[in-house]
C-alpha positions in Angstrom: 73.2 135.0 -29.9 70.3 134.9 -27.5 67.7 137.2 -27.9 66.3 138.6 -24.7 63.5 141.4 -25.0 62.3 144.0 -22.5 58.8 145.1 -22.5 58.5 147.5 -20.7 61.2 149.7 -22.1 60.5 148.2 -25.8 64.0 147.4 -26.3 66.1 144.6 -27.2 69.1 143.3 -24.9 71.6 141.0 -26.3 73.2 138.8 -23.5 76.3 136.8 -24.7 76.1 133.1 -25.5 78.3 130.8 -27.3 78.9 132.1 -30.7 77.0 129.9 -33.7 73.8 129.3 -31.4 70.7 130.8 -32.8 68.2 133.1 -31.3 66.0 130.1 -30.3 65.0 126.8 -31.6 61.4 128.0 -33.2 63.3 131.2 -35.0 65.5 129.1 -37.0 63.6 129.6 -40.3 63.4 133.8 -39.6 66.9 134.0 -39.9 66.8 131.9 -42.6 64.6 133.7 -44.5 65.5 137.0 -42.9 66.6 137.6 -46.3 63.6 137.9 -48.0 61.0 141.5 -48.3 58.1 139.4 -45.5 58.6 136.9 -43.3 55.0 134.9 -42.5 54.5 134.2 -38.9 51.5 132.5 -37.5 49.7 133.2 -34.2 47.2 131.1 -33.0 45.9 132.7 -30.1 41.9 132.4 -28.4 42.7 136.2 -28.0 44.2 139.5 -28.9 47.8 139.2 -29.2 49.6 143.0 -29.1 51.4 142.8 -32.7 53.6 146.1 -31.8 55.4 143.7 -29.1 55.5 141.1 -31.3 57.2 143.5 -33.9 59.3 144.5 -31.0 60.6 141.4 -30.0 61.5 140.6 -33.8 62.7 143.8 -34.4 65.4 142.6 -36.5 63.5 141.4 -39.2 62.6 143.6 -41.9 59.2 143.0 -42.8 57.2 141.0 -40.6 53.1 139.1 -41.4 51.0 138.1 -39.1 48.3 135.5 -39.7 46.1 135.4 -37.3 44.5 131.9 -36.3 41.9 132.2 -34.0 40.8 129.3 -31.7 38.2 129.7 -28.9 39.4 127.6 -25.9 36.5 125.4 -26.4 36.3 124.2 -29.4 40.2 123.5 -29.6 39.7 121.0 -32.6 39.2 123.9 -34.6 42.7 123.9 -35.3 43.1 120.2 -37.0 40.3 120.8 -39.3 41.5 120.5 -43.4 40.7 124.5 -44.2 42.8 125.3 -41.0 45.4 123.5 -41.7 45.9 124.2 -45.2 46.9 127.8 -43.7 49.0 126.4 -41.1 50.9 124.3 -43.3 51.8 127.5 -45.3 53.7 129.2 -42.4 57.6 128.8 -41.6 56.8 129.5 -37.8 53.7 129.4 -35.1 53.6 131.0 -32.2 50.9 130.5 -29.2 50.6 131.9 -25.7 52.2 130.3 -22.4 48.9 129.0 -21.7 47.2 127.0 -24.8 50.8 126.1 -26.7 50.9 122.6 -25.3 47.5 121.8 -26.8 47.8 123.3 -29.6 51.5 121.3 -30.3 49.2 118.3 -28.8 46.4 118.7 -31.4 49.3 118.8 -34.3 51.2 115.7 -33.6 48.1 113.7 -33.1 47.0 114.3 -36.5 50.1 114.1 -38.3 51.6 117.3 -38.2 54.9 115.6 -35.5 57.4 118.0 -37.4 55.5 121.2 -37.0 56.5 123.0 -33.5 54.5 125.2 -31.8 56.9 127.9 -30.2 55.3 129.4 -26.9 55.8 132.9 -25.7 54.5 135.1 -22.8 51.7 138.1 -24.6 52.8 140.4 -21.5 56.1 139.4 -19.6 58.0 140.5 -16.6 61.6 142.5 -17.5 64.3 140.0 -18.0 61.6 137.1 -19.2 62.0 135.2 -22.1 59.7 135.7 -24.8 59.5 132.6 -26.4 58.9 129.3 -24.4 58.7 125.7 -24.9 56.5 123.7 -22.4 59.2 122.2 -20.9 60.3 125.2 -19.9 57.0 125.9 -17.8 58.0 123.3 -15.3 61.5 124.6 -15.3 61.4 126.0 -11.5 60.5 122.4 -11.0 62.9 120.4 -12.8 65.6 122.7 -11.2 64.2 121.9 -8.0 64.6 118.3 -8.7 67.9 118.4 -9.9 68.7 120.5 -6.7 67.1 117.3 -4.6 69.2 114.8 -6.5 72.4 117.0 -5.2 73.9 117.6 -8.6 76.6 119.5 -9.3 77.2 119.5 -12.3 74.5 118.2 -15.3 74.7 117.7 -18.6 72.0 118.8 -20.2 70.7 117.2 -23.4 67.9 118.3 -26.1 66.4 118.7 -29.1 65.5 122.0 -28.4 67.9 124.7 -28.6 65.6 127.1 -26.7 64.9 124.2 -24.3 68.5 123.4 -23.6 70.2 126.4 -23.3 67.5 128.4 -21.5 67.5 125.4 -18.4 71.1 125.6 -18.3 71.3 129.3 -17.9 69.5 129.2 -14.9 71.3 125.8 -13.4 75.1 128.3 -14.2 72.9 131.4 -12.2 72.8 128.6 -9.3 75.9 127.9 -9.1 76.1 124.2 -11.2 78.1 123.9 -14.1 76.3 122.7 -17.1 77.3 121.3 -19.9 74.8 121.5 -23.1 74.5 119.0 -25.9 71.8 119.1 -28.5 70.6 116.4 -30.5 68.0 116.1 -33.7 65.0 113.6 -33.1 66.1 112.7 -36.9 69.8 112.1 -36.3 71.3 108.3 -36.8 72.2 105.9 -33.9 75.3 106.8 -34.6 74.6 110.6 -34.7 73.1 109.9 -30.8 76.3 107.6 -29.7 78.5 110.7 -31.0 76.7 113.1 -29.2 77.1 111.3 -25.6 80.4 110.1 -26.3 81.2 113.8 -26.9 79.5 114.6 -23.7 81.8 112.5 -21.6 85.0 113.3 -23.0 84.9 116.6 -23.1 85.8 116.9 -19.5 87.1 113.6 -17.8 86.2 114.6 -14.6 82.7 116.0 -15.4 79.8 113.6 -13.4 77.8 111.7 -15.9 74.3 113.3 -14.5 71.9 113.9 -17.6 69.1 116.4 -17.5 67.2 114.9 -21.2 64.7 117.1 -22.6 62.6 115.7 -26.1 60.3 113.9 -28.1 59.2 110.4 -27.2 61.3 109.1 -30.3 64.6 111.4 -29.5 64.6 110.4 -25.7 64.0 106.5 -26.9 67.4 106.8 -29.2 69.5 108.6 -26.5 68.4 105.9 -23.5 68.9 102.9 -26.1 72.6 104.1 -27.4 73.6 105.2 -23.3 72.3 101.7 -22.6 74.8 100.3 -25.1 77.4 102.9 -24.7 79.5 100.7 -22.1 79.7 97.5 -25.2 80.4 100.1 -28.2 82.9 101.6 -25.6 84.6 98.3 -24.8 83.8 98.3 -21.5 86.0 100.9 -20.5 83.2 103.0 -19.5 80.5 102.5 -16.6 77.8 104.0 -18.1 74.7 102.1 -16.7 75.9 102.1 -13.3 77.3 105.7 -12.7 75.3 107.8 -15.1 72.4 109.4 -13.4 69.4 110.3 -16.0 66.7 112.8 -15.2 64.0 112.3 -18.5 61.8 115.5 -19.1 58.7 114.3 -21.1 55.4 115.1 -21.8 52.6 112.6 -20.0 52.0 110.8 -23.5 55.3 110.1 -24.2 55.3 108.0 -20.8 53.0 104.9 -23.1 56.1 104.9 -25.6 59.0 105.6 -22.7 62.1 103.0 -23.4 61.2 100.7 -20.2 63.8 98.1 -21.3 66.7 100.9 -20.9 69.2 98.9 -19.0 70.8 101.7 -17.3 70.1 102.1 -13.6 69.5 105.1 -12.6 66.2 106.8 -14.8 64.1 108.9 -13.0 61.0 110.6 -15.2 58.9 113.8 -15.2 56.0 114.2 -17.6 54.5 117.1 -17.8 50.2 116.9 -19.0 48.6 116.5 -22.1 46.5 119.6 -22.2 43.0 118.4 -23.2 39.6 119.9 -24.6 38.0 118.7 -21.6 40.1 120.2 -18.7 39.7 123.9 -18.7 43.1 126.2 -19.2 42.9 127.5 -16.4 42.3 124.9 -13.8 45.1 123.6 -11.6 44.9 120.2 -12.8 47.2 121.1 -16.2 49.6 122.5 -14.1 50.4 119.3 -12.2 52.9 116.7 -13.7 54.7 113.1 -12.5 57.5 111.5 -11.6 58.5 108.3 -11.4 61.5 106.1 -11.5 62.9 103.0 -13.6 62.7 100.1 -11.2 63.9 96.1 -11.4 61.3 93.8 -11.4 62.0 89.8 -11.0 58.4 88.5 -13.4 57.4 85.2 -13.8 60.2 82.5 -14.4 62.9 84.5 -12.7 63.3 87.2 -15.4 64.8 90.7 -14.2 62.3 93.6 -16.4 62.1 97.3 -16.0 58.8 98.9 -14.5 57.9 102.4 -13.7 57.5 103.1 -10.3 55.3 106.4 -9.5 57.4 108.5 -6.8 56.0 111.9 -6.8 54.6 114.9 -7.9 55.3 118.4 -9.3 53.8 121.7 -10.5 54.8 124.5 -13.0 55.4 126.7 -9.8 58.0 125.0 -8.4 56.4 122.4 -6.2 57.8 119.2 -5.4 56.9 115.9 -3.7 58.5 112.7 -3.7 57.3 110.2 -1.5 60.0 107.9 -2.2 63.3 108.4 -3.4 64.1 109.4 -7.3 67.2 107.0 -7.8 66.9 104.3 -5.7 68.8 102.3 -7.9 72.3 104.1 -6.8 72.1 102.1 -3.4 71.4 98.5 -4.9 75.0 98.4 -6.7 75.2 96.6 -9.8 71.2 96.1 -9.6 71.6 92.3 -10.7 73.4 93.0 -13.8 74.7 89.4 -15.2 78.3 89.5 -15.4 80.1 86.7 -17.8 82.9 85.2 -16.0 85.4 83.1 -17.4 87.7 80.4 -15.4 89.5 77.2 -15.8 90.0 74.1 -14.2 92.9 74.6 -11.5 92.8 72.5 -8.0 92.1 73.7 -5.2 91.5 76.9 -7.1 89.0 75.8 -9.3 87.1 72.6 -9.8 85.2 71.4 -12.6 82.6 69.1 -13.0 79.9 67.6 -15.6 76.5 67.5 -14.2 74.3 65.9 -16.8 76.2 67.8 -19.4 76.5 70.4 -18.2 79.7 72.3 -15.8 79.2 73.2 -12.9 81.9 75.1 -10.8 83.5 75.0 -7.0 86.5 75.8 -5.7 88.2 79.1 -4.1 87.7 81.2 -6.6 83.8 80.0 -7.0 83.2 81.5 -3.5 85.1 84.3 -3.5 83.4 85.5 -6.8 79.8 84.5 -5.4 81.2 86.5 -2.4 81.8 89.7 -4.5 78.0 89.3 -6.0 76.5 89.1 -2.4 78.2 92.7 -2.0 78.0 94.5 -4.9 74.3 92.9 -5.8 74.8 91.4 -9.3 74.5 87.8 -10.6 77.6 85.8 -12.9 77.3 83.1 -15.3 80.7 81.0 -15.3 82.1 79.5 -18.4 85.2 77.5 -19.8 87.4 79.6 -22.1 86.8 77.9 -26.1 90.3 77.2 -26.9 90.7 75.8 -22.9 94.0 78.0 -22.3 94.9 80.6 -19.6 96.2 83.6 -22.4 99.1 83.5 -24.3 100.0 86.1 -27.1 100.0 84.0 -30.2 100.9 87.3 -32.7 101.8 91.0 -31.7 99.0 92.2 -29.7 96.9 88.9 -30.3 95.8 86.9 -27.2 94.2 83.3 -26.8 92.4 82.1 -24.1 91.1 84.0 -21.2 92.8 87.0 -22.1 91.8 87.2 -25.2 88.5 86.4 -24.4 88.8 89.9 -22.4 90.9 91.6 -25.3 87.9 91.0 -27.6 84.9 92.2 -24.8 83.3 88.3 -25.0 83.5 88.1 -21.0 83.3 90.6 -18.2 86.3 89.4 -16.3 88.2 86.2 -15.6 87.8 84.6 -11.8 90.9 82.3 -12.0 94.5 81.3 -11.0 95.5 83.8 -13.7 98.7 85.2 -12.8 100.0 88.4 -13.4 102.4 89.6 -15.4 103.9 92.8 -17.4 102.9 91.5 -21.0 99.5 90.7 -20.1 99.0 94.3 -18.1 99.5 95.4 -21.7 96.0 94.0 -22.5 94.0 94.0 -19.5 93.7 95.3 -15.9 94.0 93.0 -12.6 92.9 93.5 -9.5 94.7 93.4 -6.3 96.3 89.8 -6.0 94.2 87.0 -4.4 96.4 84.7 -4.3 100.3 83.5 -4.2 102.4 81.0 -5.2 105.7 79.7 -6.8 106.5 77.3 -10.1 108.3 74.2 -9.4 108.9 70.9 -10.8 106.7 67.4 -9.6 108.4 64.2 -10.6 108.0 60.5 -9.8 110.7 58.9 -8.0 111.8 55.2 -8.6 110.5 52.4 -8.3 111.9 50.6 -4.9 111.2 47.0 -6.4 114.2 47.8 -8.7 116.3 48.2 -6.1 114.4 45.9 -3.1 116.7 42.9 -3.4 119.6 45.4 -2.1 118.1 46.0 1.0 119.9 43.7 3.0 123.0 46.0 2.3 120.6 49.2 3.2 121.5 49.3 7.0 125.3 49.6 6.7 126.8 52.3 4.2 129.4 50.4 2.1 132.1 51.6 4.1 130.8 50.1 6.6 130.4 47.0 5.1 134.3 47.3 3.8 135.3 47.8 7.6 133.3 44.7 8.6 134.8 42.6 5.8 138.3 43.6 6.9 137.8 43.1 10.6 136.5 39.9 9.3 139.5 38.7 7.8 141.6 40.0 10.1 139.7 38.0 13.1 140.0 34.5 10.8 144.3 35.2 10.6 145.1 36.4 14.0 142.9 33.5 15.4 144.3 31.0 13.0 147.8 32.9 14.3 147.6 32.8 17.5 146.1 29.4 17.7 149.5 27.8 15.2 151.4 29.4 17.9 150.3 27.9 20.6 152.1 25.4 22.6 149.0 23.7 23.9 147.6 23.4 20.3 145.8 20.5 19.6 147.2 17.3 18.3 145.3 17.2 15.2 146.4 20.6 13.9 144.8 23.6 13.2 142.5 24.4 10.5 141.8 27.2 9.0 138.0 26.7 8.1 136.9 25.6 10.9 139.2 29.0 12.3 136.8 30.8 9.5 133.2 29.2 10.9 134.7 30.5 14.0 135.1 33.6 13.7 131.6 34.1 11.0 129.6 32.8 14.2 130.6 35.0 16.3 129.9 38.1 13.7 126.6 36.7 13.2 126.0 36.1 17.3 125.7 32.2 16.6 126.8 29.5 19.5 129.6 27.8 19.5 131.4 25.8 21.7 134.5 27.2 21.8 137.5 25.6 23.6 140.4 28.3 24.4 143.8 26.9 24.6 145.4 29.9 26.0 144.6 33.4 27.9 145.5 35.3 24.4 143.3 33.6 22.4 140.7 34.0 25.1 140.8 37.1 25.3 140.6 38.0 21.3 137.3 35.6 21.0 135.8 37.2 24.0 135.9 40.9 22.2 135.5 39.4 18.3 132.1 37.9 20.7 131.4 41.6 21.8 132.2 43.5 18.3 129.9 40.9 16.5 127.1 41.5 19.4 127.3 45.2 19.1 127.1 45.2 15.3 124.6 42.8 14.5 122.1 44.3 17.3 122.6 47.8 14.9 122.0 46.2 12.2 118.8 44.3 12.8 117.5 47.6 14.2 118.3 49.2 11.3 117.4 46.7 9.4 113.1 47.1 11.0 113.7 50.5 9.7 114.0 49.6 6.4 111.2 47.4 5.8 109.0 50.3 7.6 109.8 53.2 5.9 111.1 52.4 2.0 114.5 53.7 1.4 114.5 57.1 -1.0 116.4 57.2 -4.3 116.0 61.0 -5.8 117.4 60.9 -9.4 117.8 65.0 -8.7 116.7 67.9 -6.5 117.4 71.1 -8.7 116.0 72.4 -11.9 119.8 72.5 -13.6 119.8 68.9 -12.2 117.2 67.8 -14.4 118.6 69.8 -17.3 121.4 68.0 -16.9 120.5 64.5 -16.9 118.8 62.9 -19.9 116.1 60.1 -18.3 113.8 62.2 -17.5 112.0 64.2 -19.7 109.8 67.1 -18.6 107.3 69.9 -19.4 104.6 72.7 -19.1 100.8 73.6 -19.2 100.0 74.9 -22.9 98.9 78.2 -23.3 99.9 79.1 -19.7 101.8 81.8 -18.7 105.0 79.1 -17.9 105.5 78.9 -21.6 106.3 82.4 -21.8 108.4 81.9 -19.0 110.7 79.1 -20.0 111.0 80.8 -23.7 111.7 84.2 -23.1 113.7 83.6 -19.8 117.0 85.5 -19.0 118.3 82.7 -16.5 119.9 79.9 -18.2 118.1 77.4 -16.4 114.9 78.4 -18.1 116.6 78.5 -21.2 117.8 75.3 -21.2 114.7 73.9 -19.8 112.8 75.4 -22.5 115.4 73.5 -25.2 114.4 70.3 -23.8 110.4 71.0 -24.2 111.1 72.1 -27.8 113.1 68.9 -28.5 110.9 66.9 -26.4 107.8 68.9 -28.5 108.8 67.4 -31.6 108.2 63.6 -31.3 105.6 63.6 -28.0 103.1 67.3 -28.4 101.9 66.2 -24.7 104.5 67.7 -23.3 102.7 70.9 -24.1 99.1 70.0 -23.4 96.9 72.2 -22.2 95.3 69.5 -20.0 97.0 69.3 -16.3 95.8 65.9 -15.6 97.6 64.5 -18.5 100.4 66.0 -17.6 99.5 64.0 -14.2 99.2 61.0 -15.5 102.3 60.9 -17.5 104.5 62.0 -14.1 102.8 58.7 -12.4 104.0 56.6 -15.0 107.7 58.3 -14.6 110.5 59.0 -16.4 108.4 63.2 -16.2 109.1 66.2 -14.4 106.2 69.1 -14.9 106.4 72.5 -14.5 103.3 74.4 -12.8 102.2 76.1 -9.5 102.9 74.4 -6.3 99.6 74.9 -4.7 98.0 72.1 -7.0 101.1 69.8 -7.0 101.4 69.4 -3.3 97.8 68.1 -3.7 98.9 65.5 -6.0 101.5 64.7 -3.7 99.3 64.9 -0.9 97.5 61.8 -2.6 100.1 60.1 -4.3 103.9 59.3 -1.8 106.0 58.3 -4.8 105.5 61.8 -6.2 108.4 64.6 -5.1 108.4 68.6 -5.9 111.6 69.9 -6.8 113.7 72.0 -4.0 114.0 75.2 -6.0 111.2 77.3 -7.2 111.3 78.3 -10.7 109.0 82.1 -10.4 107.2 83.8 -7.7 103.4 84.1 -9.3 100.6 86.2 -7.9 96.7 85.8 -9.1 94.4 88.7 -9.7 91.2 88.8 -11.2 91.4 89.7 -14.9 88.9 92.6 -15.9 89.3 94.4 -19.5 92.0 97.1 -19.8 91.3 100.6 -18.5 88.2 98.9 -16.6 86.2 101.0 -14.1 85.4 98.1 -11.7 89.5 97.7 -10.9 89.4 99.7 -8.0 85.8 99.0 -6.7 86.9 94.9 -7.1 90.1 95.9 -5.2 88.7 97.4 -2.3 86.6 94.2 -1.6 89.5 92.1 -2.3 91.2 93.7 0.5 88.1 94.1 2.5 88.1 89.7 1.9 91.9 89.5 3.4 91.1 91.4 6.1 88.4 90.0 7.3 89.9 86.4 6.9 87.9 84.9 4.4 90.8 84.1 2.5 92.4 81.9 5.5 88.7 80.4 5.9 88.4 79.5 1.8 92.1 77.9 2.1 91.1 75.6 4.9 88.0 74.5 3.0 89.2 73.7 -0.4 93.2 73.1 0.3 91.6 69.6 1.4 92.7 66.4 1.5 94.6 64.0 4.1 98.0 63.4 3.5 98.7 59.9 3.0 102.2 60.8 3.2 103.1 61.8 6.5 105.5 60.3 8.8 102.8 58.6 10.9 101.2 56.9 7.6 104.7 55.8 6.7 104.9 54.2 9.9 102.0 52.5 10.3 102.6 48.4 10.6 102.1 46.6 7.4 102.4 43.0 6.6 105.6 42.2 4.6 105.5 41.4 0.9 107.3 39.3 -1.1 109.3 42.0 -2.3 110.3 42.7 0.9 111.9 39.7 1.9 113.3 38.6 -1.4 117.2 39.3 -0.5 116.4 37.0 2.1 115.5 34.2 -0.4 118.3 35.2 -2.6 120.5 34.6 0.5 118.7 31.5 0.7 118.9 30.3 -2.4 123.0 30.9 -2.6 123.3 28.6 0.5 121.7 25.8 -1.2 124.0 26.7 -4.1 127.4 26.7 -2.0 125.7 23.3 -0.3 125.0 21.6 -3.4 128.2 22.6 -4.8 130.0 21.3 -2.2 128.1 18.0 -1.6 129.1 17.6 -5.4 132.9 18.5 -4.8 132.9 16.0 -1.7 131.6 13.6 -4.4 133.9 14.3 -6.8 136.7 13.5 -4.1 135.7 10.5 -3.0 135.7 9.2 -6.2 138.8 10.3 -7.1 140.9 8.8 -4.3 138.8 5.3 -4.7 140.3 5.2 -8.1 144.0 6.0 -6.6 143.4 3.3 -3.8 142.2 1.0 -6.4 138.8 0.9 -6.3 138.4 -0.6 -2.2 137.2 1.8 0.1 140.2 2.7 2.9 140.2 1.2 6.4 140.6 2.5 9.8 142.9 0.9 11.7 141.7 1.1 15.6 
């Protein structure tokens, strides 16, 4: 219960408190010993204290002692000496006036006595006053008046004071803020401390995080260090050092010891005076306190250190000036804090390169992160996940690679082409999606040298070339026809090679003088003339073609296509999010897919690597379709024309940034994200780093060239048959001749004239 006492009508009024709180801090040990026949209490006073309203306001206690320390005003040391303090050391409680308990408390700590409390109380107060006092509480009507300035509404209010805590908060409820009171022990553990705020902002979720902290140099340095580390212990599911607002309450030499490397932003401090033998009581100079707030400071070398900054003043009546604001911290954002990023190497997303040992980093996702630290003011350090995967769970609940980096609080997000997906939402939050895209297949087509001797043939399909070798046929035995029935034929006969050189000219638009016997025949040779005209003026135009542009052989266009056929052999980027893909698939394609990289798995492990420019180099030597993104594989193709993507798409991906689960940045890194796309930074970033001519289009596939070898080697072969057929019939002519010399008997025949 708290005790409230009257004066004036020398009564006692009980007003209702939380049950289990005692009357006040200091009166702890009566109601302890409230058992007992006499209960000791000592007064130090530098005047007459009433003891029949000191019996009034402890009217509850039985038997009650009074020792009586007397210390003129000045000579305050009087209290510190050995006989003194013999006495003092004796008595379960002290009690002081309003006006000398702070030096008196003073006095006792500096030599020593830091566990003994001085409790204050007013010798004559108003109706409705509080008896007993702390000197915190002096400077209450200030503090509240600060609080009032910051615009709180609502304050948590912490202390190792009972009397302290509660009686602030009781007058923060009578003006309307809601108040939540936690009190703390300057003795209690780390872990004691950590308990205590993590009780503070659970108990309601939607309570602000603005601390009112009242204490001892040593209990306000434990509750500053654990908030400061509350967001790590808390897996940074919390934003403790960026949204908490602190308000410290200590006395002026507490300031020396104050925790100035507390990482948390917003600190703002109020230290009452020390109370010294030299400044009278009375004088307005102990009634006048600080305030100052917990500022950044860049120091030599770069370094980012805390440093008080004096803002203001403030007296025990109320009075407050700031000249400068109390948390100028909340308008800075993240106030420089180092954020631990994590990427990998994924063109034109990200780019990695080795800089005199060490990486350095560019691409899209560089700029958009260094984007994001322009506007919300903090600085990143990028890094290359260990293990060099994306995140793939490797045991129930167990992640490797970027994710797990997350999962296990080693990073503070992940600025890469990480795609999102339902399994890894399990584990971790993403933002709104950067980026899009869709898996398909790259693959080397064949080499044309293999088929380069063929290209002769290329112009015509092979029907066409059937026709032609019908129509050639027919030409040689209607000619040789119509020439055997002709009555004008020639004497010698007609024969049907030369018919066949005939008609092989005229296909192949050679001269010949041709001697027509008749109008039919004329008229057939005239047309066979025409036809072979028409069709080998198509085919030499075709045939330009050719050697421009190279003639395309694709082995297959589909993903079942390449499931299907066994000359190929294809697969993924290790560790990705493909090889959960292809193995827990639905479709069939993936599943069969997936079968080839396990069979493919066991006698080459590079068809799981987690490098993508091995997998690169193994689709340029061929014989290797791999399975990624398209955004980086139209960039290979871009650079290299033999390479083709599949027609089909394999899954429709979409990249987020990767911040741990239950994170309270997703929403504030969303907003900027879509702040980015509207403002058309995205478009701008894709033009810069989706680089590159392409050294395959149509106009580079036209461009003149000088003929190889290669080229023109059907031409040779063509070549090289005619000096066969010539050879071979020079020999059969031979071969002849000799025979029928041996029939004639061995002399040559004569020509009779």
């Amino acid at each position: 219960m708290n005790l409230m006492v009257d004066f004036a009508g020398s009564k006692t009024h009980m007003m209702g408190v939380p049950m289990g709180m005692l009357r006040y801090a200091v009166l702890v040990l009566i109601c302890v010993s409230s058992a007992t026949t006499v209960v000791d209490i000592g007064i130090i006073e530098s005047r007459d204290v009433d003891e029949m309203h000191m019996k009034a306001a402890l009217n509850n206690i039985t038997t009650v002692r009074f020792t009586r320390i007397i210390v003129p005003l000045e000579q305050p040391f009087v209290l510190v000496r050995n006989d003194v303090l013999n006495i003092i050391n004796g008595l379960p409680v002290l009690l002081a006036p309003v006006d000398t308990c702070s030096t008196y408390q003073i006095l006792l700590r500096r030599y020593g006595h830091k566990r003994k409390r001085v409790t204050c109380f007013r010798p004559n107060p108003q109706p409705e006053e509080e008896v007993f006092l702390s000197p915190a509480l002096l400077f209450s009507p200030s503090i509240i008046n600060v609080i009032q300035r910051l615009q709180w509404s609502a304050v948590i209010v912490m202390g190792d004071n009972i009397n302290e805590a509660w009686s602030i908060s009781k007058e923060l409820t009578a003006r309307g803020l809601l108040c939540l009171t936690i009190t703390y022990n300057e003795s209690d553990s780390n872990a004691v401390i950590h308990e205590r705020i993590m009780n503070s902002t659970t108990t309601d979720r939607g309570f602000p995080w603005n601390y009112l902290l009242l204490g001892s140099d040593k209990g306000v340095h434990v509750v500053l260090e654990e908030a400061a580390k509350f967001d790590v212990l808390n897996r940074r599911r919390s934003d403790m050092r960026s949204t908490s607002q602190w308000l410290v309450v200590i006395q002026e030499r507490d300031l020396e010891l104050f925790h100035k490397d507390s990482w948390l932003d917003n600190v703002a401090v109020m230290t009452y005076p020390n109370i010294s033998a030299d400044w009278p009581i009375k004088s307005d100079k102990t009634c006048w306190g600080d305030m100052y707030t917990l500022m950044y400071r860049n120091v030599v070398g770069g370094n980012v250190s805390r440093r008080l900054a004096h803002v203001g003043k403030f007296n025990c009546s109320g009075y407050v000036y700031n000249y400068s604001q109390l948390l100028p911290n909340l308008a800075y954002g993240f106030n420089g804090r180092l954020f631990v990023a994590s990427t990998m190497r994924w063109a034109p997303f990200t780019f990695v390169k080795n800089v005199s040992g060490e990486l350095t980093f560019e691409g899209l996702c560089v700029d958009m992160l260094h984007e994001l630290s322009l506007r919300l003011n903090f600085t990143y350090r990028v890094k290359y996940p260990p293990d060099g995967e994306w995140g793939q769970e490797i045991a129930p609940g167990v992640w490797s690679g970027m994710v797990g980096e997350l999962q296990n609080n080693q990073i503070d997000l992940t600025v890469a082409a990480l795609t999102i997906s339902s399994s890894r939402l399990k584990v971790m939050d993403f933002t709104y999606p950067f980026g899009y895209d869709k898996g398909v297949g790259v693959y080397r087509i064949p080499s044309a040298e293999s088929t380069q001797w063929k290209i002769l043939f290329f112009p015509f399909t092979w029907q066409v070339h059937m026709c032609l070798a019908i129509a050639f046929v027919f030409s040689v035995l209607l000619l040789y026809f119509l020439q055997c029935t002709n009555r004008n034929k020639p004497t010698t006969g007609v024969d049907l090679g030369d018919t066949t050189l005939l008609i092989w000219g005229m296909f192949i638009r050679y001269s010949y003088d041709v001697k027509s016997t008749s109008i039919a025949t004329s008229f057939f040779i005239s047309f066979v003339w025409l036809f072979g005209t028409v069709t080998t003026a198509i085919y030499c135009g075709n045939m330009m073609a050719f050697f421009a542009v190279s003639k395309e052989t694709l082995p297959f266009r589909t993903i079942p296509e390449v499931a299907s056929q066994s000359e190929y052999k294809w697969g993924t980027q290790g560790g990705s999010f493909w090889v959960n893909i292809f193995e827990f698939g639905k479709s069939s394609d993936y599943k069969a897919i997936w079968r080839g990289i396990r069979t493919f798995n066991q006698t080459d492990p590079s068809v799981l690597h987690t490098d993508e420019y091995l997998h690169r180099k193994k689709v340029e030597a061929g014989k290797y379709v791999f399975f990624v993104e398209a955004d980086m594989l139209k960039g290979w193709a871009r650079e290299n024309c033999d390479l083709r993507l599949l027609e089909d798409s394999v899954y429709q991906v979409r990249y987020g940034i990767g911040l741990p689960i239950h994170s309270p940045y997703t929403k504030l890194f969303s907003e900027q994200l879509v702040s980015f796309s509207e403002e058309g930074l995205f478009v701008a970033w894709k033009k810069k780093w989706w680089r590159g001519e392409d050294e395959c289009s149509d106009g580079k596939k036209m461009a003149t060239r000088a003929m190889t070898l290669g080229d023109l080697q059907s031409a040779f072969y063509i070549l090289v048959i005619g000096i066969f057929l010539a050879f071979t019939a020079v020999m059969g002519e031979k071969v002849v001749q000799c025979r029928r010399r041996s029939q004639s008997g061995g002399t040559p025949p004569h020509h009779v004239s």
